[in-house]
N, C-alpha and C positions, 0 to 999 in steps of 0.2 A: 570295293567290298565294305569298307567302312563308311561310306555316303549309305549302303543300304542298310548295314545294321544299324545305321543313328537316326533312318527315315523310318526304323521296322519301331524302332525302341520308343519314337517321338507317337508315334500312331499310336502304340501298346498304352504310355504313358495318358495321352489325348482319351484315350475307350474307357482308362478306368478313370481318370478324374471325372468326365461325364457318368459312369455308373455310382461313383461316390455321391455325384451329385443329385439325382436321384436317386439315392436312398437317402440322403439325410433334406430331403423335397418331403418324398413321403412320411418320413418319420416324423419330422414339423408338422405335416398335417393331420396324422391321425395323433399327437401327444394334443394337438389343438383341437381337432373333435372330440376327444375324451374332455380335455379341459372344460370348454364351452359348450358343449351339449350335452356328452353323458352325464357329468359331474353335475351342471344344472339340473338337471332333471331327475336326476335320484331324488337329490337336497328338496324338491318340489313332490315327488313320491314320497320322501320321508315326513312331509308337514303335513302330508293330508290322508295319511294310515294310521291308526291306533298307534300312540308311543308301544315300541318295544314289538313290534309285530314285523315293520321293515326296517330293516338294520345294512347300513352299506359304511365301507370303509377305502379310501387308497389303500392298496397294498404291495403298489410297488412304486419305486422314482428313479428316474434316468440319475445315475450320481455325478452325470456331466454341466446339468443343470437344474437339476431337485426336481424336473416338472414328473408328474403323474404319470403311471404309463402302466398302471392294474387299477381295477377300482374293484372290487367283492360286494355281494349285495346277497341277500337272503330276506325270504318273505315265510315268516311261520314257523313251521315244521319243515320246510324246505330244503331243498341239496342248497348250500351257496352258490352263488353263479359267479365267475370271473370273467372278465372282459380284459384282455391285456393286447395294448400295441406296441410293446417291446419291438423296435426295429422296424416299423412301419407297418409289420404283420397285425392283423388284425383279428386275434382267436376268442374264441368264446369256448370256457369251459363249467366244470362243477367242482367245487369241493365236497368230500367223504370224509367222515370222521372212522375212525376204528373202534377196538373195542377197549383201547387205551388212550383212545381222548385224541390223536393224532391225527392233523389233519392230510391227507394227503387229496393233491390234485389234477385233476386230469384237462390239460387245455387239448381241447378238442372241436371242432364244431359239435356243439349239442342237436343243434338241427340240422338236418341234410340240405344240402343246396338245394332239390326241387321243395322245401317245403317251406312255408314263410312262418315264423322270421326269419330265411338266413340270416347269420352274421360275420360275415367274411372278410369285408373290406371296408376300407373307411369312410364310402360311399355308404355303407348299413346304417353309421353309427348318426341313427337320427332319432327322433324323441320317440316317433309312429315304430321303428324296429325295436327300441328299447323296449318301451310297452308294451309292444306284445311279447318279446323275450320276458318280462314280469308277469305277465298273465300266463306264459307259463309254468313259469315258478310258483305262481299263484296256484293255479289248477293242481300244478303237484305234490302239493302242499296241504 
């Protein structure tokens, strides 16, 4: 009986180090698609918009290793848009302001899966799905 519960315990042990290992797989990956291509491509959206028109900031950091893992961006009159891969998840939401200045926020898919841009996973997170995620903010703005 104790061969089996040290065969059960070795298995249980083996299932989650491979799920640990894939999630912190995918979370390198999508803090490095933020890094290397959202982050770039704002900074490229912010040099060639009217100063003061598109405004983007990080707003959030892994405190395990400082990298990036929200970026906030807003065009105009516009809701803010969030982008956060917090944990490999990859959401897109908006910030609302109140009627006391507070900002509160909603991560959410902004657009539906059948509609484009999704932005879901860190397969989305490319310069062609940014931009048009900004030509929405654009438009609604």
């Amino acid at each position: 009986k104790k061969a089996e519960k040290a065969a059960k315990t070795a298995r249980l042990t083996e299932a989650n180090t491979k799920v640990a290992g894939e999630l912190n797989e995918r979370t390198a990956d999508a803090k490095a698609a933020l890094k290397n291509v959202v982050l770039p491509y704002l900074t490229e959206v912010a040099a060639n918009i009217d100063s003061g028109e598109f405004v983007f900031q990080t707003t959030s950091v892994d405190p395990s290793d400082k990298e990036p893992v929200a970026v906030w961006f807003k065009i105009g009159s516009s809701r803010g848009y969030v982008i956060d891969v917090t944990g490999g998840n990859v959401r897109v939401g908006t910030t609302n302001f109140n009627a006391k200045g507070i900002a509160s926020m909603v991560l959410a898919f902004v657009i539906p899966a059948n509609q484009d841009p999704f932005v879901g996973t860190i397969a989305d997170l490319t310069r062609e799905k940014i931009g048009k995620l900004i030509q929405v903010a654009i438009a609604e703005g």
